[in-house]
LODRENFI-738571 format. One record per residue (C-alpha): z, x, y. Coordinates in steps of 0.05 Angstrom, whole numbers, plus 5000, padded with zeros to 4 digits. Each point is the difference from the previous one (the first is absolute). Layout:
LODRENFI-738571
<Z = Z X = X Y = Y>
...
//
This chain:
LODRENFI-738571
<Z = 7994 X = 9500 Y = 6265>
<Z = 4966 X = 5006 Y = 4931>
<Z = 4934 X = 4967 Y = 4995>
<Z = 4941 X = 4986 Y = 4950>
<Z = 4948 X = 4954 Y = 4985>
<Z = 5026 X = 4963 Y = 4934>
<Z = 4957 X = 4941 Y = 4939>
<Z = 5050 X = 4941 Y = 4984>
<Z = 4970 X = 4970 Y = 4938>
<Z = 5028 X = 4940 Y = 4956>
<Z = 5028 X = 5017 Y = 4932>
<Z = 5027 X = 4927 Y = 4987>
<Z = 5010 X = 4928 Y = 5025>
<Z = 5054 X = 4954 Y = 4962>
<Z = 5023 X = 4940 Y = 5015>
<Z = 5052 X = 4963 Y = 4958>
<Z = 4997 X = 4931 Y = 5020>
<Z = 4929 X = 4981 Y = 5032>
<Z = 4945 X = 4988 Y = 4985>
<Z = 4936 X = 4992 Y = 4940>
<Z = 4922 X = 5002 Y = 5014>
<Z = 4972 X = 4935 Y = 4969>
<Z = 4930 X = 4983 Y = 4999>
<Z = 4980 X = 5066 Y = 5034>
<Z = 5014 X = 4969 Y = 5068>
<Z = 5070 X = 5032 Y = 5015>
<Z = 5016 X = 5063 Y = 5032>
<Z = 5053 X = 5028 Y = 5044>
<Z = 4998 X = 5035 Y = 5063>
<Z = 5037 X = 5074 Y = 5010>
<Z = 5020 X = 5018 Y = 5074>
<Z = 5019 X = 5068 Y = 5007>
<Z = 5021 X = 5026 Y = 5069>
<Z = 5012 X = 5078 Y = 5026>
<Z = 5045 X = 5000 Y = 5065>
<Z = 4970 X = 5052 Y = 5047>
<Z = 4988 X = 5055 Y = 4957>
<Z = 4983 X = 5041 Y = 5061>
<Z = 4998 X = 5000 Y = 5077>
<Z = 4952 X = 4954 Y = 5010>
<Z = 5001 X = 4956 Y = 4939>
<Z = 5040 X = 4944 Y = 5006>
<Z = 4977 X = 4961 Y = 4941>
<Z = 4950 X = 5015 Y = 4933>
<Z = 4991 X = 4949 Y = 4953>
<Z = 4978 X = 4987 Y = 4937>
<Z = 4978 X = 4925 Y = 4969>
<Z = 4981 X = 4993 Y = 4927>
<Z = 4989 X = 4938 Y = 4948>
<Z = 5026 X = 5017 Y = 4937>
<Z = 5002 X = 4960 Y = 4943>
<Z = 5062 X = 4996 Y = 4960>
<Z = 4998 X = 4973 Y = 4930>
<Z = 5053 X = 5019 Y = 4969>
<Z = 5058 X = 5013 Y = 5046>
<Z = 4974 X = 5078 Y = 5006>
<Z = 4939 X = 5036 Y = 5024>
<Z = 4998 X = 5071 Y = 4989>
<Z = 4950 X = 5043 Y = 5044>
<Z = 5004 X = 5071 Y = 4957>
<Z = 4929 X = 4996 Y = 4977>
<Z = 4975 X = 4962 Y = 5057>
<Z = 4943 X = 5018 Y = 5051>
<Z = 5028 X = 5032 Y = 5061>
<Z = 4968 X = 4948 Y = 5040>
<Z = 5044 X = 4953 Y = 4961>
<Z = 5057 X = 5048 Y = 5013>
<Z = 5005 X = 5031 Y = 5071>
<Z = 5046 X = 4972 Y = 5047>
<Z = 4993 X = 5044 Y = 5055>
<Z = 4981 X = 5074 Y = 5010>
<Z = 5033 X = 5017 Y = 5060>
<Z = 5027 X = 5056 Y = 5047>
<Z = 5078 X = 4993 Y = 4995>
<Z = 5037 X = 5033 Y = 5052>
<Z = 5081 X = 4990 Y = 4996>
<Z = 5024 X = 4934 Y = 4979>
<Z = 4965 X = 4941 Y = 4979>
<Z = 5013 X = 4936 Y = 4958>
<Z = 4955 X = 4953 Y = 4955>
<Z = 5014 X = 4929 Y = 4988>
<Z = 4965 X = 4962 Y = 4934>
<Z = 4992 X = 4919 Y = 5011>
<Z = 4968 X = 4971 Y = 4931>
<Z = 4983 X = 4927 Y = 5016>
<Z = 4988 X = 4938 Y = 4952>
<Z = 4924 X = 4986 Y = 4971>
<Z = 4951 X = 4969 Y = 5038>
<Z = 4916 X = 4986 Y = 4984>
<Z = 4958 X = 5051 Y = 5005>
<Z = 4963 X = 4957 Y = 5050>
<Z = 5063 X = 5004 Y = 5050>
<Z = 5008 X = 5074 Y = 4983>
<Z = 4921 X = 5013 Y = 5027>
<Z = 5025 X = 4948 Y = 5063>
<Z = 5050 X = 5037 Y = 5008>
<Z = 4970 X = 5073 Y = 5002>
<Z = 4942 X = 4983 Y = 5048>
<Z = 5046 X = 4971 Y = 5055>
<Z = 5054 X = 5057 Y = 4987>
<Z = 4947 X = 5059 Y = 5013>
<Z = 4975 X = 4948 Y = 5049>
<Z = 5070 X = 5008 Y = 5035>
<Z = 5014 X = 5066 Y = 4996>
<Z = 4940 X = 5041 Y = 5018>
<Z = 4955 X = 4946 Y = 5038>
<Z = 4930 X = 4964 Y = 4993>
<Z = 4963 X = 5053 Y = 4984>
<Z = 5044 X = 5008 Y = 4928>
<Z = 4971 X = 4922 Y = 4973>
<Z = 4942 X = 5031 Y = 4975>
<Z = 5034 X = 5054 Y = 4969>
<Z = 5053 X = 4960 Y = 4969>
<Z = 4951 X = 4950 Y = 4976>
<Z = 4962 X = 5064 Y = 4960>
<Z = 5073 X = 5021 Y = 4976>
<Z = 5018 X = 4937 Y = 4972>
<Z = 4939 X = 5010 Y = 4948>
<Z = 5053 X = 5051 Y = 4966>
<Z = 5058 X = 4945 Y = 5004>
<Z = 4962 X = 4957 Y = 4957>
<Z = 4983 X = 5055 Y = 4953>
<Z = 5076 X = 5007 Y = 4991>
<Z = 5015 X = 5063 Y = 5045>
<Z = 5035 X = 4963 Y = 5045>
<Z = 5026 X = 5056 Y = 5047>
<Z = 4989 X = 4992 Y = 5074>
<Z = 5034 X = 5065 Y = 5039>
<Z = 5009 X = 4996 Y = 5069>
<Z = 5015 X = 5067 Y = 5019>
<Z = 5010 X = 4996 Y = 5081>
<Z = 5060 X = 5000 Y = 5047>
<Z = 5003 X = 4917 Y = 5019>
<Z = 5031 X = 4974 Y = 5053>
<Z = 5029 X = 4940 Y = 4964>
<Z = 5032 X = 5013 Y = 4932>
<Z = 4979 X = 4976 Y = 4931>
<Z = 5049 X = 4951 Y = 4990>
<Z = 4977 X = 4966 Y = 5072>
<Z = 4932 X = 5007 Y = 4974>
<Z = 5015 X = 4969 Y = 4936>
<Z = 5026 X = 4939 Y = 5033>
<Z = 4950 X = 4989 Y = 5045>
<Z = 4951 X = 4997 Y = 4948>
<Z = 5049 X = 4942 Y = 4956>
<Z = 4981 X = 4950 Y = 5032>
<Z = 4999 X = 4928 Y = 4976>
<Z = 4954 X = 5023 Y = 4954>
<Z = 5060 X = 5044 Y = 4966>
<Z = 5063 X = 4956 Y = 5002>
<Z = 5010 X = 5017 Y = 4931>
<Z = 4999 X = 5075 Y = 5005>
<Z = 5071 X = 5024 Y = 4981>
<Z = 5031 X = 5073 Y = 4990>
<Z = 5023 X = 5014 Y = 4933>
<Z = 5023 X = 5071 Y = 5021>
<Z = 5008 X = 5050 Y = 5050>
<Z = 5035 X = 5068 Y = 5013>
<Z = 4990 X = 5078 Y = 5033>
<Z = 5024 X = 5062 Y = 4995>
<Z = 5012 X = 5053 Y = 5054>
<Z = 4954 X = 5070 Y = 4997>
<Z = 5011 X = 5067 Y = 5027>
<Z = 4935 X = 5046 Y = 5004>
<Z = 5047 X = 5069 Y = 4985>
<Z = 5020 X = 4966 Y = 4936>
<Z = 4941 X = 4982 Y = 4981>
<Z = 4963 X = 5066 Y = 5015>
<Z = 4971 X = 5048 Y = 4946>
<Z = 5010 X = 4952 Y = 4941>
<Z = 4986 X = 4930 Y = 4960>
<Z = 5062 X = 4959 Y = 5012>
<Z = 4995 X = 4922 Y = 4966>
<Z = 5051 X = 4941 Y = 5024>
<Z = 5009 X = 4937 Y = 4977>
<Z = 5020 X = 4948 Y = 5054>
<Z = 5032 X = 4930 Y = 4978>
<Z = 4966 X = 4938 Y = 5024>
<Z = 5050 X = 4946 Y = 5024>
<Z = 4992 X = 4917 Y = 5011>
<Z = 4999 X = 4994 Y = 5078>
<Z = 5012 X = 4929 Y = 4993>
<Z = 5015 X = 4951 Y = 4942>
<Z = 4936 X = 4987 Y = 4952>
<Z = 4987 X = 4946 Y = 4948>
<Z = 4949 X = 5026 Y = 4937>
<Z = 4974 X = 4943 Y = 4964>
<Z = 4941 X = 4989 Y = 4947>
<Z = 4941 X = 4969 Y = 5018>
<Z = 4981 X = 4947 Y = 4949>
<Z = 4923 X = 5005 Y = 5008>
<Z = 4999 X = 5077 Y = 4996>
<Z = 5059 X = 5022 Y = 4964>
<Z = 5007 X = 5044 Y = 5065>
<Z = 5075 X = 5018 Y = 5030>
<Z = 5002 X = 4991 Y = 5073>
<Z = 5049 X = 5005 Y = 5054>
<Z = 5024 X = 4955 Y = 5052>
<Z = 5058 X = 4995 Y = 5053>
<Z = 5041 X = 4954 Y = 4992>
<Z = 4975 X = 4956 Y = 5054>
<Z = 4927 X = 5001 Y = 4975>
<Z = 4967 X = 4982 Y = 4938>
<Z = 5010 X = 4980 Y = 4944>
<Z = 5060 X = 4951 Y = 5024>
<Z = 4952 X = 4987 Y = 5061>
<Z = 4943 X = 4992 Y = 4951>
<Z = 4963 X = 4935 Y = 5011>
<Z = 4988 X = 5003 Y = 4918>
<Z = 5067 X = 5014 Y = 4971>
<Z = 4970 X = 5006 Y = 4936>
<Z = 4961 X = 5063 Y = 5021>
<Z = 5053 X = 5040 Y = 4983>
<Z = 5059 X = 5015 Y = 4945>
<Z = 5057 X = 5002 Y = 5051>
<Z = 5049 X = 4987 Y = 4943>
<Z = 4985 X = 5071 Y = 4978>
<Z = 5002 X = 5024 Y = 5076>
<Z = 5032 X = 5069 Y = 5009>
<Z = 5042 X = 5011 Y = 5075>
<Z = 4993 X = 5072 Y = 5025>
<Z = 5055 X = 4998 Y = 5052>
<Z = 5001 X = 5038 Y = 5062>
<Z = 5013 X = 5072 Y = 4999>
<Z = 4996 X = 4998 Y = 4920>
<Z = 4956 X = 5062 Y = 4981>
<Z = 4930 X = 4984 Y = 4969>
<Z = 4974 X = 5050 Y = 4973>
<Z = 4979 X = 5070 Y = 5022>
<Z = 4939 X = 5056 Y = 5034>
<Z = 4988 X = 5073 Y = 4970>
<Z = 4970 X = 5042 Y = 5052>
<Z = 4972 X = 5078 Y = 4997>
<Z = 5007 X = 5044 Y = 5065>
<Z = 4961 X = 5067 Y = 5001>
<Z = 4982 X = 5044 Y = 5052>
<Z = 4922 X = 5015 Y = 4997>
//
């Protein structure tokens, strides 16, 4: 069984309907998961806030902080699933990565993940969790949307199979399509200008000021549609 310890770096985020950082406050949130890499590691995942602008972020000159997804021993078969979700504050986002370290690796990481947050702020915005959990992300995700998250919706996800021999002894990049899990409404935000997304039985129809938002010029992202897409490098280091 052919095995080697391998970087999986971003090359590019898109998504096609989503979407638009107004005011400075909106981000979205990347989940990345690696099914058991090898014995012993059920789960690594990676969580990062990413801005997106306009529709596309491309990582090619980027940090490698900003970058890295995981840089893991892959042994055999494996699979990575992508979840982009809809914007939320910045203030939620640093909520939201205190009681997820908080979760994952105990007490003792509040003080850490207070420090780290310091470089969310500052706009790097990449939290990696790189240990074998004994929930999953997306149970960890939510647990942590609570009622302070109703709004939280998924404007994409998708994964792609991996096989350590064909990987081995070489640079390989794969793009993997990003799919609706559910219906989404995108709307514009009067006050902002901002696009943002909505199922169908949240706001803006649930709204309690209808006038917040332009839902004449609403855009419906039905289930299963595909929204957009994730560029990924594999090489073996």
């Amino acid at each position: 069984m052919s095995a080697g310890t391998f970087e999986i770096t971003l090359n590019e985020l898109k998504i096609d309907k989503g979407t638009k950082a107004s005011g400075g406050k909106i981000t979205n949130v990347l989940a990345a998961t690696l099914f058991y890499p090898s014995a012993g590691r059920g789960e690594v995942g990676t969580i990062k806030t990413i801005t997106i602008e306009t529709g596309t972020v491309s990582f090619t000159n980027s940090s490698f902080e900003n970058k890295i997804l995981f840089k893991e021993k892959i042994s055999g078969n494996t699979q990575i699933k992508f979840k982009i979700t809809q914007t939320i504050e910045l203030t939620d986002m640093e909520k939201f990565v205190v009681k997820l370290l908080h979760n994952v690796f105990g007490a003792g990481a509040k003080v850490a993940s207070e420090a780290i947050l310091a470089g969310v702020t500052a706009g790097i915005g990449n939290v990696l969790i790189g240990a074998a959990l004994n929930t999953s992300i997306d149970e960890l995700l939510k647990k942590m949307f609570d009622e302070d998250y109703k709004q939280i919706t998924i404007l994409g996800e998708g994964s792609i199979y991996l096989k350590a021999a064909n990987l081995a002894g070489a640079t390989t990049t794969m793009e993997i399509v990003l799919r609706c899990p559910d219906d989404i409404i995108i709307a514009t935000n009067r006050q902002t200008g901002g696009l943002e997304s909505f199922s169908p039985t949240q706001a803006p129809r649930d709204s309690a000021d209808n006038t917040l938002y332009d839902t004449a010029k609403e855009v419906i992202v039905n289930k299963g549609d595909p929204n957009g897409a994730i560029a990924i490098e594999i090489t073996e280091v």
